[in-house]
N, C-alpha and C positions, 0 to 999 in steps of 0.2 A: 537930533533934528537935522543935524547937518549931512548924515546920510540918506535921508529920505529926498532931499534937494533933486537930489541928480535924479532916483528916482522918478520924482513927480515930473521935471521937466523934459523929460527923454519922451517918456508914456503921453505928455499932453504934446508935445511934436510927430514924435515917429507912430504914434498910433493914433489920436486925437487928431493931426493936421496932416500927416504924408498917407496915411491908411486912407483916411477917408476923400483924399484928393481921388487917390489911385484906384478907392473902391467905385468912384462913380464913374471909373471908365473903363474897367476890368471887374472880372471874374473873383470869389476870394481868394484863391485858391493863386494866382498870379498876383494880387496886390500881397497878397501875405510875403510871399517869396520876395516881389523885389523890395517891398519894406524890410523886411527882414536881411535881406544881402544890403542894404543901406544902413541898415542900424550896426552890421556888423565890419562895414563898412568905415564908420564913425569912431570904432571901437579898433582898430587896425593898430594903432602906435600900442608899443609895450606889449604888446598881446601877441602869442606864439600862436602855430596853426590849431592846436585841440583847444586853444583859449576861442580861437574864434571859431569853431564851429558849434563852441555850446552857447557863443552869445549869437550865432546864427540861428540855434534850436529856439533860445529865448525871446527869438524874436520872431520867431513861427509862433511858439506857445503865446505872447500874450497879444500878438494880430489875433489867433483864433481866442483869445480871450474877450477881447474888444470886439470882435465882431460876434459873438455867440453871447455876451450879456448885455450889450449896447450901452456901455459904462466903460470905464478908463479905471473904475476900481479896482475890480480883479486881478488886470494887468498891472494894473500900479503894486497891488500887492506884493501878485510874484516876484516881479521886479525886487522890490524891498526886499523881499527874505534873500531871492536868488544873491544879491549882491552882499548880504548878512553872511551867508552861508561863506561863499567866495573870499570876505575877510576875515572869517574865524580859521576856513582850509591855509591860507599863505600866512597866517599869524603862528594857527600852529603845528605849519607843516611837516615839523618833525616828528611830530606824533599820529599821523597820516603815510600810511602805507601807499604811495602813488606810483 
């Protein structure tokens, strides 16, 4: 339960509250992007440059998520596995060719 937390609270900020500030005065295509360099942004401490450009990408994928289902679902979703994935790969990344 306790990894879905951050999930849910990221996706109802940075896409639910900054997406849709930014959507009503831009394009999606420029709200997505500077959402996305904000979220990755957020995401800066501990995180190396290929760390943040995949949480830069994941935060392209579920702006276009949130704005292509008009729900916080799908992108809540990604999100969850994305960050599932991400702590199975550094748990056990010796068994991960990187």
């Amino acid at each position: 339960v306790g990894g879905l937390l951050g999930p849910f609270r990221e996706e109802l900020y940075f896409r639910g509250v900054l997406y849709r500030i930014l959507r009503k005065r831009n394009d999606s295509i420029i709200s997505t992007l500077i959402s996305a360099l904000i979220f990755s942004a957020f995401h800066v401490l501990g995180t190396d440059l290929t760390g943040l450009f995949f949480i830069f990408f994941s935060g392209v994928v579920t702006a276009f998520l949130a704005e292509h289902t008009n729900s916080l679902t799908a992108s809540f979703i990604y999100h969850s596995i994305g960050n599932l994935v991400s702590v199975v790969v550094f748990q056990y990344r010796e068994f991960f060719i990187l």
